[in-house]
N, C-alpha and C positions, 0 to 999 in steps of 0.2 A: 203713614205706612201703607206698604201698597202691595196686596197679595195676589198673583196672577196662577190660573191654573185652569183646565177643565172641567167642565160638570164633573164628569166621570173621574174624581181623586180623591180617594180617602185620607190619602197624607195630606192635601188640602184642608181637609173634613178637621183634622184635626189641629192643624194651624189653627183657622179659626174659631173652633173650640176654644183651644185654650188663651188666642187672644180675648175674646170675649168673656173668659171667664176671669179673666186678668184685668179685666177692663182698660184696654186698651185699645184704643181708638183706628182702627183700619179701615181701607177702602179693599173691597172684593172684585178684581175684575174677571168675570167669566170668560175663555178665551174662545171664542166660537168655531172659529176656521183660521187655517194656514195662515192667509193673511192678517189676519186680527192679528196672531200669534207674533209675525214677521214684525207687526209696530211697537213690540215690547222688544225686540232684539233678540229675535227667539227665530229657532227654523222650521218649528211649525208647533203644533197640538200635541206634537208626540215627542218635543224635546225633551231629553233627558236632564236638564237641566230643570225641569219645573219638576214642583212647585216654585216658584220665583218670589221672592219676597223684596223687595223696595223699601228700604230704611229710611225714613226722614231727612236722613243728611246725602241721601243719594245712593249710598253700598248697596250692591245686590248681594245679597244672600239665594244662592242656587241649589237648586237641589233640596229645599232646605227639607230642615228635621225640628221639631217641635224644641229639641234641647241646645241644636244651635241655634237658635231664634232664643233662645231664654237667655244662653252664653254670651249673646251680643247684646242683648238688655240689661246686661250685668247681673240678671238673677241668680247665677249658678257661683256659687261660693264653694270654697273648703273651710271645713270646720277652723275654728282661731283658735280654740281651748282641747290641751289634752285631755281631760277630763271634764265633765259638769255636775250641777247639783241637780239636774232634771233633764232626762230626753223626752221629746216628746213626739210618737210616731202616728203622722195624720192630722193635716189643715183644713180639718170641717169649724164647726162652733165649737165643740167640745174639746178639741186642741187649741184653738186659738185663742177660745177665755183662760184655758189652763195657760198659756203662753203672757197674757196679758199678765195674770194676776201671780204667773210664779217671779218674772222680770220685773213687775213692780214690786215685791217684797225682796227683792236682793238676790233670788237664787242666778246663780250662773244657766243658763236654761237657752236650749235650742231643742228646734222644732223639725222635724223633714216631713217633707211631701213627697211625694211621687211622681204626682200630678200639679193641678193649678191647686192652690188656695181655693178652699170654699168647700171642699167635699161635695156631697149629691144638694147639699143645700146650696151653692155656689153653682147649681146650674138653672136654680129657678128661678123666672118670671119674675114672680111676685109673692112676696112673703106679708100676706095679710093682717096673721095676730101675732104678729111680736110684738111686745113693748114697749110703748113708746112709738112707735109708729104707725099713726092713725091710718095712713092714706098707705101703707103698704112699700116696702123696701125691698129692692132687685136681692136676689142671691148673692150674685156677684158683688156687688156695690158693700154689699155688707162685709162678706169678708175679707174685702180691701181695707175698710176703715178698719177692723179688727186687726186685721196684718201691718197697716200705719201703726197701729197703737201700740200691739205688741215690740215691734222695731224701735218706736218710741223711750219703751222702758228699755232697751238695750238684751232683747230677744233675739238671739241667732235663728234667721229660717232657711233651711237647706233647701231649695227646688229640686224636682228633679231626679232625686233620692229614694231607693228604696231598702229598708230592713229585710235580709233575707234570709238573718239564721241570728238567733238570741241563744246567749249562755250566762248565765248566773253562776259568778262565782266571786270568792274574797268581796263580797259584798257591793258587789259591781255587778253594772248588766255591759255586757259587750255585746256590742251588732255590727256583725257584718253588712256593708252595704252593697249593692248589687254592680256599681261600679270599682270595688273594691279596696273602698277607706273601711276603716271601722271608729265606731263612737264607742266613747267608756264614759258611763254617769253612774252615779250612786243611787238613783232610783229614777225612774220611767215610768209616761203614762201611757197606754195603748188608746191613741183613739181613731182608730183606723177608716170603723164604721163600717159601710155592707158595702156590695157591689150590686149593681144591677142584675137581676136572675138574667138569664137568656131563655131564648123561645125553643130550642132542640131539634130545629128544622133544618133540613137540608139547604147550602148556603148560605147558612147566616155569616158564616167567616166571612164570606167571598164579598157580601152585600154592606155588610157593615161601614160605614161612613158614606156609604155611597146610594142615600133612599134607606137604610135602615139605622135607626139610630137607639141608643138605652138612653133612658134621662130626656128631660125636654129638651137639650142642643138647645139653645136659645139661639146662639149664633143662625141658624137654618132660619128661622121663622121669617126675615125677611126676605128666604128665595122660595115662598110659596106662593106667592101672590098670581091668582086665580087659579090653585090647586084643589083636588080633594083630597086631605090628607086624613090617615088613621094613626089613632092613638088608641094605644093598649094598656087596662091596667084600671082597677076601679076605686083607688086610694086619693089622699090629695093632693099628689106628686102628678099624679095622670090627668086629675082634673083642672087643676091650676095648667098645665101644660095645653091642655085639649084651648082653656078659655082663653090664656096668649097666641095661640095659633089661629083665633078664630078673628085676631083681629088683623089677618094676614091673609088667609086662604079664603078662599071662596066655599067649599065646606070642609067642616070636621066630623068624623068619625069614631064616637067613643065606644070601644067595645070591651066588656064586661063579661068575664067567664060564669060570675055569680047571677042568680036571681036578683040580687040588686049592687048598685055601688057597696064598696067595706064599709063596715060600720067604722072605719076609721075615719072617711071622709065627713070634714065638716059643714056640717049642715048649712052652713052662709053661700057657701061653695055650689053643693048640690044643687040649691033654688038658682043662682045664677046658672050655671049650665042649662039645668031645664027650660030657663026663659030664652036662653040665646037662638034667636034663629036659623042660625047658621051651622049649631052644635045638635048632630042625631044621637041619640045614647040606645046603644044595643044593647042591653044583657042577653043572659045566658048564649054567647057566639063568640067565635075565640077564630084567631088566624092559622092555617091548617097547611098550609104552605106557601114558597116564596115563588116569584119568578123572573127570572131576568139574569143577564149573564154581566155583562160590564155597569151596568145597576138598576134598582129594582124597578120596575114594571109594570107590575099587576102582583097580586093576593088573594091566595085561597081563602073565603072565611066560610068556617063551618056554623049553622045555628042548630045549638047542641040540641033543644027542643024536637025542632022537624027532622033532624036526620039531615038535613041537605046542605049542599056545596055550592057556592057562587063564584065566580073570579070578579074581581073588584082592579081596576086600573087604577093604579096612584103609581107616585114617584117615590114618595114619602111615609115611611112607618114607625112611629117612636112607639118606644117598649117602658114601660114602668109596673112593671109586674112583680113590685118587693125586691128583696133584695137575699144574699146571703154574705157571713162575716169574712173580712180580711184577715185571718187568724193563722194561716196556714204556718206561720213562721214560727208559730211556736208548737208546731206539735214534738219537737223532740225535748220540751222543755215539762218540768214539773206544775206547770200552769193548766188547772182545770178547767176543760169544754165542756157546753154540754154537745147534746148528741146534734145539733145543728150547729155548732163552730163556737158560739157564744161565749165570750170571757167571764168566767161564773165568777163574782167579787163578795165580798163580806159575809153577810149571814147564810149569803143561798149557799156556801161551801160548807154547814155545819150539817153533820148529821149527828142526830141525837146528842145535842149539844155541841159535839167535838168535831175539832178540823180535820181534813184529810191527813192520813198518816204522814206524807211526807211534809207539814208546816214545823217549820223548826224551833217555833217560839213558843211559851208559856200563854203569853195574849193571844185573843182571837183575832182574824184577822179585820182589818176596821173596814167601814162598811162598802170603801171602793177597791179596798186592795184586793188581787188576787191571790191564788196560793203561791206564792215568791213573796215571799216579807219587799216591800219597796218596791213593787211592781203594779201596777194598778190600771185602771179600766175607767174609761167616758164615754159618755154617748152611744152611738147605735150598735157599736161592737159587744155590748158589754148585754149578758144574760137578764133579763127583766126587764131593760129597759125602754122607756116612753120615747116612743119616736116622732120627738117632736124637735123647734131649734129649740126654743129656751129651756128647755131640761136638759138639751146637750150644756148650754149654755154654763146652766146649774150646775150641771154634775164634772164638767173640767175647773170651774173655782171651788167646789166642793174636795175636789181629790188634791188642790194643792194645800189645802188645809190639811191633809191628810200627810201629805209628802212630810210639812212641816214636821209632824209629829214622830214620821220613821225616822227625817236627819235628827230630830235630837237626841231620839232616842242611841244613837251613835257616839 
């Protein structure tokens, strides 16, 4: 497959995103000038037809769009089953073990994404301390195999798809989707997971795929070569990011609003960064503004210490600065947040003993479900939880252990 476009395209930006996150094998051609453009069948850089995409068997796909590119790879389904015995909203770890393990014990069970397969985890490098894998496992790579597997057991997964309004009732969750199907299952697990924070400066909208990016973009790292690039963000999302790109750019720039990296980063991590040559780590300096009009340029970074301001030239800026939840969908729902979006599950909904007024049952609720009897919470979405993969991993087989328990209770 053959994706043609100019530097300057964010609808580009995210083709290959999400091939990349898809794992799928493309060539990038950059289109430089008119005539470059003219040898792809094009009338110049500014055709309206690009992004242009080249299928393997020949078909151009023009103009294209992230969802017809999925539609022609056959990813984009309609539900088979009027009903199911499991929805499950969000293709990180934590949906897709739920996926695996509710499809291999028999439940009828489909899954929607939004996006690609993998969640925030599905965009990194390298995944060091999983299990099982000594030498370290792409993002991406993984949640393919997990997506095989799921599929495998006879897992419906939606692409594509978003939940945009939940109602609970007659013992069913009905969701509206954003294209305007709706699913009906008998219980659901939320594992939606966070979004990247944003920076809150003027043109981040306009900059976005275009030199600014949230999540490491993996797909980028091979058009940085002899760049200086900056990465933002002092967890081990930002740092793993910062050490793949170092083995691309010519320098990396880690910079850190704390006095040190978060005590989240792990220490195996930290030591490698600091030995990297290539790798500067800023603390306490944070980026202060953008510049650049058709895309990014140069960057303000402030050093919060001295008071002062520098402009810094790069092309390139990845943001991984935490994240906040995918939750919105249920704020008209009897489903308890806390005060940062969080799906509050099991015990942390008791106070002094007892459930919130409106739980309709005599039992409490068990330790992943939320306040909705059959409604439940994985991974990063979900209030307390370890932001890590394999506690997501954990906690989507853990809730369909759970599920088991509300269908029989039926």
């Amino acid at each position: 497959m053959r994706l043609y476009d100019r530097r300057a395209s964010a609808r580009a930006y995210e083709l290959r995103d999400f091939l990349s996150r898809s794992v799928v094998a493309f060539e990038w051609i950059e289109l430089r000038d008119d005539s470059h453009a003219r040898s792809a069948g094009l009338e110049g850089v500014d055709d309206p037809r690009l992004p242009l995409c080249v299928l393997p068997d020949g078909r151009r796909l023009e103009a294209a769009t992230v969802r017809e590119l999925a539609a022609r790879l056959g990813w984009i389904a309609q539900p088979r089953a009027s009903e199911y015995d499991l929805s499950i909203y969000g293709a990180g770890p934590a949906g897709l073990s739920a996926a695996v393990y509710a499809a291999s014990e028999g439940l009828r069970t489909v899954l929607v994404e939004r996006e690609a397969v993998g969640g925030q985890a599905g965009t990194s490098s390298l995944i060091e301390n999983f299990l099982g894998f000594p030498g370290g496992i792409g993002g991406a790579e993984l949640a393919e195999r997990a997506r095989q597997q799921a599929v495998a057991f006879g897992a419906e997964i939606l692409l594509i798809r978003e939940g945009i309004k939940a109602e609970f009732r007659g013992g069913r969750i009905h969701v509206d989707l954003a294209d305007g199907g709706r699913l009906v299952a008998r219980s659901n697990i939320c594992a939606t997971g966070v979004e990247y924070r944003r920076l809150g400066l003027a043109g981040e909208e306009r900059l976005q795929g275009v030199g600014l990016y949230y999540g490491a973009a993996g797909s980028e790292a091979p058009l940085c070569a002899g760049e200086h690039v900056v990465v933002v963000g002092g967890g081990n999302s930002a740092g793993q990011a910062a050490m793949h790109l170092a083995g691309y750019a010519r320098t990396v720039t880690l910079l850190v609003r704390g006095a040190r990296p978060a005590e989240s980063m792990s220490d195996y991590l930290l030591s490698r960064l600091v030995a990297a040559p290539t790798i500067d780590i800023r603390t306490r300096h944070e980026v202060c503004a953008l510049h650049g009009e058709e895309q990014l340029e140069a960057v303000t970074v402030r050093d919060l210490d001295a008071g002062e301001e520098r402009r810094w030239e790069t092309r390139r800026l990845f943001v991984l600065i935490g994240g906040q939840p995918n939750t919105e969908w249920a704020r008209d729902t009897d489903i308890v947040r806390d005060p940062a979006g969080y799906l509050v599950t099991g015990p942390d909904l008791l106070r002094d003993g007892r459930p919130p007024a409106t739980w309709p049952r005599e039992r409490a609720p068990y330790y992943l479900e939320t306040s909705v009897p059959g409604s439940f919470a994985a991974g990063d979405v979900r209030h307390g939880s370890v932001k890590r993969v394999a506690s997501a991993v954990g906690e989507g087989a853990m809730a369909v252990q759970f599920v088991h328990r509300y269908l029989d209770e039926r």
